[in-house]
C-alpha positions in Angstrom: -55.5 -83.2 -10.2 -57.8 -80.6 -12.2 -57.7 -78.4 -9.3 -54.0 -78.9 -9.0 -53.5 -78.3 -12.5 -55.7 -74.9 -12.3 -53.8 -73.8 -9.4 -50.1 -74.1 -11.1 -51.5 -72.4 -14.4 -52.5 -69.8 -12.2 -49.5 -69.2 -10.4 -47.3 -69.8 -13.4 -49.6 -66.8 -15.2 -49.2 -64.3 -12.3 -45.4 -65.1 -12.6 -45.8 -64.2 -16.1 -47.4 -60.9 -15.9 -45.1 -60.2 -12.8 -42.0 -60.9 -14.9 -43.5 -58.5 -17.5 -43.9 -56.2 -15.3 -40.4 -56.1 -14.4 -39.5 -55.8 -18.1 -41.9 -53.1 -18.5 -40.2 -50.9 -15.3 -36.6 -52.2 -16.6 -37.6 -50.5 -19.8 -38.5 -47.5 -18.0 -36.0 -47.2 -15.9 -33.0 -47.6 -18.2 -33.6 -44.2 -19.4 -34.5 -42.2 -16.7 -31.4 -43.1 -15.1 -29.4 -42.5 -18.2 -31.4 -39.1 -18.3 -30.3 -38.2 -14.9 -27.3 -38.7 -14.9 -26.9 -37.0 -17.8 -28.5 -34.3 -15.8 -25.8 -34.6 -13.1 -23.3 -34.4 -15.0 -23.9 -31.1 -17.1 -24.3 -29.9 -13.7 -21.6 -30.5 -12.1 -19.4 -29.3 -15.5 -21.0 -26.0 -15.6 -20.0 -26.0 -11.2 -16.6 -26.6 -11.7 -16.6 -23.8 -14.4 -18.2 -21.2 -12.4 -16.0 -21.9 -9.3 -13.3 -21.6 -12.1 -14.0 -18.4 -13.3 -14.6 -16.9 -9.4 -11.2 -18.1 -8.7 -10.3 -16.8 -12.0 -12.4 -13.8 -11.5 -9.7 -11.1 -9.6 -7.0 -12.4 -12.7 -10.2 -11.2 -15.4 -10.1 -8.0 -13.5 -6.8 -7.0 -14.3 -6.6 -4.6 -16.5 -5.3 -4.8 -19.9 -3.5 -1.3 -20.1 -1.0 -2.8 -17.3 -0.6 -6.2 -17.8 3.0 -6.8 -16.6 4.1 -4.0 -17.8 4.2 -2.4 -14.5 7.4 -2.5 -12.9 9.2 -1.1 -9.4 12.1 1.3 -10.2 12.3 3.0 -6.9 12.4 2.1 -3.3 13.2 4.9 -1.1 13.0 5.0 2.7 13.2 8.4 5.0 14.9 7.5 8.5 14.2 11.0 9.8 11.1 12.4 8.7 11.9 15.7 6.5 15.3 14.6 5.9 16.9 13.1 2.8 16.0 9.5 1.7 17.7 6.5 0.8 17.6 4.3 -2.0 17.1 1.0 -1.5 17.5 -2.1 -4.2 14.9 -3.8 -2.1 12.8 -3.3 1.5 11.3 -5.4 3.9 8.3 -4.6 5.8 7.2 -4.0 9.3 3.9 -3.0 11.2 4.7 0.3 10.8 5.8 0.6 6.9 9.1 -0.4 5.8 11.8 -0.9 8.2 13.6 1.9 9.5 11.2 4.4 7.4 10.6 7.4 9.2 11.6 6.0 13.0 13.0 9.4 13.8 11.6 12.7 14.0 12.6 16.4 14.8 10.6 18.2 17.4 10.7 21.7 18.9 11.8 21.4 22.6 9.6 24.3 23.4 6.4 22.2 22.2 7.7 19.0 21.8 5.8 18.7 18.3 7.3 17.6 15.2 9.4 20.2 12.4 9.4 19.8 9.0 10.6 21.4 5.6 7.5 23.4 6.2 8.8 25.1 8.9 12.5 24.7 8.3 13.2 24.1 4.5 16.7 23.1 4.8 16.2 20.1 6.7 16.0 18.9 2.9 19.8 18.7 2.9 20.0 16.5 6.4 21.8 13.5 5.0 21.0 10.1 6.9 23.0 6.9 6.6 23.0 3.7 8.3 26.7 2.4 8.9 28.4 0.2 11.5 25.4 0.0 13.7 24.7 3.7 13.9 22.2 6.5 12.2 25.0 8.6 11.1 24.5 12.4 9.8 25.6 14.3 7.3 25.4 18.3 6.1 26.9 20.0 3.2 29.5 21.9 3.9 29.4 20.6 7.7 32.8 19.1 8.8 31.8 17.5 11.6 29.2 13.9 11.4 27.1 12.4 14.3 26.9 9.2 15.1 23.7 7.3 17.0 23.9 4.6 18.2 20.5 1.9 16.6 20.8 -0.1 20.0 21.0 1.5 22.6 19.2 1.5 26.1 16.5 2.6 26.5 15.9 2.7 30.2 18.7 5.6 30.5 17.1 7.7 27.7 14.1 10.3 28.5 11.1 8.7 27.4 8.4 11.9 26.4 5.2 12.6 24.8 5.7 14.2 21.3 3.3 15.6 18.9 2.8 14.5 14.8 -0.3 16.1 13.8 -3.4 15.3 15.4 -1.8 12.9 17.7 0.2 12.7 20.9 2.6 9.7 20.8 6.0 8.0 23.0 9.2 8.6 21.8 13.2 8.5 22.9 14.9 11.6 23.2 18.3 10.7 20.9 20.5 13.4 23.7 22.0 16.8 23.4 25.2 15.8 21.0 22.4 15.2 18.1 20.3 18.2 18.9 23.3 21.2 19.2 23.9 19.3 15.6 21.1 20.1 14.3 20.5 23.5 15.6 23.9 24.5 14.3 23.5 23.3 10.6 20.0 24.5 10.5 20.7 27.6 12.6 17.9 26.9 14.8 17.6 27.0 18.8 15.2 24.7 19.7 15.4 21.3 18.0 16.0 18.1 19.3 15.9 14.2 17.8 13.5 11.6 19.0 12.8 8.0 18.0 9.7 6.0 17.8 9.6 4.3 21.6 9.9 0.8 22.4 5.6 0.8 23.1 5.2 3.1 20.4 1.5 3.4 19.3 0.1 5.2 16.4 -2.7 4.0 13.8 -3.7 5.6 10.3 -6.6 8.4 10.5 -10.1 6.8 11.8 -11.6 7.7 9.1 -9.5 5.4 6.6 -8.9 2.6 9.0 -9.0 -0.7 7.6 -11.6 -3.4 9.8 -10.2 -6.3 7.9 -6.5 -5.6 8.7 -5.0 -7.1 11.7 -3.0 -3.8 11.8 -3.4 0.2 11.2 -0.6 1.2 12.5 2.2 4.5 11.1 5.2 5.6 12.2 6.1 9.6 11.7 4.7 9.6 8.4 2.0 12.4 7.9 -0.7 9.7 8.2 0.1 6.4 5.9 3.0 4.2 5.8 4.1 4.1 2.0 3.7 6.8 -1.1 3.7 5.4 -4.7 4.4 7.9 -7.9 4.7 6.9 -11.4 7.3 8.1 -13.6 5.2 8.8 -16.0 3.0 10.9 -13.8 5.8 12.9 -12.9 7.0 12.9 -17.0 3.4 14.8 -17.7 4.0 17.8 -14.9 7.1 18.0 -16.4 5.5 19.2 -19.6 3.0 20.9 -17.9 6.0 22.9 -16.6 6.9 23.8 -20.2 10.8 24.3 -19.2 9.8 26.7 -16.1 11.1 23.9 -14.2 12.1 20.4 -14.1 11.6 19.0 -11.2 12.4 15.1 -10.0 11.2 12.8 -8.0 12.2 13.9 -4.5 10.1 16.3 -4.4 7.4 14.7 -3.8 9.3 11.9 -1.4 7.6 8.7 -2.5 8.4 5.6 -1.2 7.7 3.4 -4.4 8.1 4.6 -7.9 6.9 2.2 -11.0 7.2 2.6 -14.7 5.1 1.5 -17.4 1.8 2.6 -16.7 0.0 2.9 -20.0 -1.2 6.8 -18.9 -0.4 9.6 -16.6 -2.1 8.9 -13.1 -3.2 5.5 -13.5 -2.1 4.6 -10.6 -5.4 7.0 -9.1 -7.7 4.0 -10.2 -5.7 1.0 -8.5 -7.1 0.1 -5.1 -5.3 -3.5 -4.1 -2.2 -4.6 -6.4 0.7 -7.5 -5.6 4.4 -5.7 -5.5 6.3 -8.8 -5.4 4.9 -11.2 -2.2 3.1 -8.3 -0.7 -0.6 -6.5 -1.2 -1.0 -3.1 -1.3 -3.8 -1.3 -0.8 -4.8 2.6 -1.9 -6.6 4.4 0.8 -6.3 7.7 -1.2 -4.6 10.1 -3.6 -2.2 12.1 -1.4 -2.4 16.1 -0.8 0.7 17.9 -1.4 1.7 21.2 0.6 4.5 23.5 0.3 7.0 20.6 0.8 7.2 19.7 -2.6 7.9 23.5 -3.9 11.4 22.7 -2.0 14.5 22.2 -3.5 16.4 18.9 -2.2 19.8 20.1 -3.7 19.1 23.8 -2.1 17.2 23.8 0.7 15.3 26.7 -0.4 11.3 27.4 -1.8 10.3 27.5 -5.0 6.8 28.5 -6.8 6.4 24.6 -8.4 4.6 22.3 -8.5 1.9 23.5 -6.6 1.1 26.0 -9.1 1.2 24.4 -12.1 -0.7 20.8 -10.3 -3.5 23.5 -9.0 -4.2 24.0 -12.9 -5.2 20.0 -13.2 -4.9 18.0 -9.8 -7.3 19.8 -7.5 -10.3 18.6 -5.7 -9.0 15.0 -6.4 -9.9 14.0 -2.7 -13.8 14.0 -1.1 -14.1 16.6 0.8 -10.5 18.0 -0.3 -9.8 21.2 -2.1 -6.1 20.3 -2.0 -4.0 19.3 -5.0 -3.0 15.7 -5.4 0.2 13.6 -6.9 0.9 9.7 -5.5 -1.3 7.6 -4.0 -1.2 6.8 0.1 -1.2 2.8 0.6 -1.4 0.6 3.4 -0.1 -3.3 3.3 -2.2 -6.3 4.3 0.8 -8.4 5.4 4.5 -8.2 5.3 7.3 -9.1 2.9 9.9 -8.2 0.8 10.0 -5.5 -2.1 12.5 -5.2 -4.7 13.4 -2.7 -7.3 12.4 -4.7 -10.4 9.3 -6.6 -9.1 5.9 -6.2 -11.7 2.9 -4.9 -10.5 -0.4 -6.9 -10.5 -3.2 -5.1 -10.5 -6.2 -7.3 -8.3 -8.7 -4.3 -8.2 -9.5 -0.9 -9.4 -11.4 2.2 -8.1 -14.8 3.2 -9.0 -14.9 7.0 -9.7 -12.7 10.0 -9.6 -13.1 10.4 -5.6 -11.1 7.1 -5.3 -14.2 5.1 -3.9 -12.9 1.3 -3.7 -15.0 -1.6 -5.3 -18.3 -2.6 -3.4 -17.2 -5.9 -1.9 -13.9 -4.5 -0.7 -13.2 -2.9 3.1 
């Protein structure tokens, strides 16, 4: 019984110091675990506000001088390259740019390369207009209008090679009705009409290509698909021009114009912005030629801008001593512009030279 009674004192004391045991870690653990997930949970706060403020962060970059200020006032597309524009209330767009911009071009039969304004200045007055299913042309003073047809086949048409700058591309000879046209307003010999070909293929200059895009490609624009100009860019040469001229926007034959811009060439320092439910991107400030000293209502040169934007907009460009007015821009995806729609600024250049941010193609 002694024994017995030893034994269950024993056991009953170890229970004892185990249960107190027990109490003691209880005691111990109570707090760390309250300390922990204390821990956890100011950790995971200060997660969900830094993933916050990266998906806030392109919004912070914005800058404050636009905010939505910014809006489209011009849309402006160019059928035949060198020819008159027309205004648009709002554009769709295509691989190559927007639609129908710059699809046509006038070549030299004897080199099969392309003409311009530079060459021929009063191609300024060549009137396009899309009715009834045709391209339909117009001249001052020129009775007579021709008609082509937008569908047509292409299997009976001469398929060449033509030149546009540095590059040799396919194109549809638009026939002899269209051509005597235009050498009889223009009172030149050689020039014909040709359209962009069914496997046309022509991409942005190497240099400027984009990786990330699923697309580089141009029509018969000198190398980009769209041109943007601010009014109030054009509102400082103006002054600049001190009443030798006044000149307007055509002159410089941008595809977008915006107002609102807090300072003359702002638009320099954008690199990607929203215009309504499409990205641009800048690739670079655009070099202006003798073009723009042209005279859309006239057809004739004139001595500005060039000489007045030499005083201000030169060497603009790397590697450029060339004068510069509107910016040249690519799109990362199609959609639908509209006269009205507010710019969004996402990003902004880095210097002068138009070098884009770091972590952008």
């Amino acid at each position: 019984l002694v024994v017995s009674w030893k034994e269950n004192r024993t056991r009953l004391s170890g229970q004892a110091m185990s249960d107190s045991s027990s109490s003691i870690v209880l005691r111990i653990e109570i707090p760390l675990v309250l300390i922990v997930g204390a821990a956890i949970f100011w950790w995971y706060r200060g997660r969900n506000r830094s993933q916050e403020g990266k998906k806030n962060e392109t919004t912070s970059r914005i800058p404050t001088v636009s905010g939505n200020n910014i809006v489209v006032t011009g849309i402006t597309i160019y059928p035949i390259k060198a020819c008159r524009g027309i205004n648009l209330q709002s554009a769709q767009t295509d691989e190559f740019g927007f639609v129908n911009d710059r699809r046509w071009m006038i070549i030299s039969n004897e080199t099969n390369r392309f003409v311009t304004q530079r060459q021929t200045p009063k191609l300024a007055l060549v009137t396009p207009s899309f009715e009834d299913g045709h391209l339909v042309l117009r001249y001052p003073n020129e009775s007579s209008v021709v008609k082509i047809p937008l569908e047509s086949d292409h299997a009976t048409r001469n398929i060449i090679e033509v030149g546009v700058w540095s590059d040799t591309v396919r194109a549809v000879d638009e026939g002899d009705e269209v051509a005597e046209w235009l050498c009889r307003v223009t009172q030149r010999t050689d020039l014909r009409l040709v359209k962009t070909a069914p496997d046309f293929i022509r991409e942005i200059p190497p240099e400027t290509t984009q990786k990330d895009l699923k697309t580089n490609s141009v029509s018969f624009a000198d190398a980009f698909p769209f041109l943007l100009a601010s009014e109030e860019s054009l509102a400082d040469l103006n002054q600049k021009l001190e009443g030798r001229a006044v000149l307007d926007m055509r002159r410089f034959r941008p595809n977008i114009v915006v107002k609102g811009i807090a300072a003359p060439f702002d638009e320099d320092w954008w690199h990607r912005f929203y215009i309504g439910d499409v990205v641009f991107r800048t690739i670079r400030r655009c070099t202006r030629c003798k073009v723009t000293t042209v005279n859309p209502d006239l057809g004739q040169y004139t001595d500005e801008p060039l000489a007045t934007l030499m005083t201000y907009r030169k060497g603009l460009l790397k590697g450029k001593d060339e004068v510069c007015f509107a910016s040249n821009l690519v799109h990362e995806y199609n959609g639908t512009v509209h006269v009205g729609d507010v710019i969004q600024i996402l990003d902004r250049m880095t210097d002068i030279l138009g070098t884009p941010p770091q972590n952008q193609a």
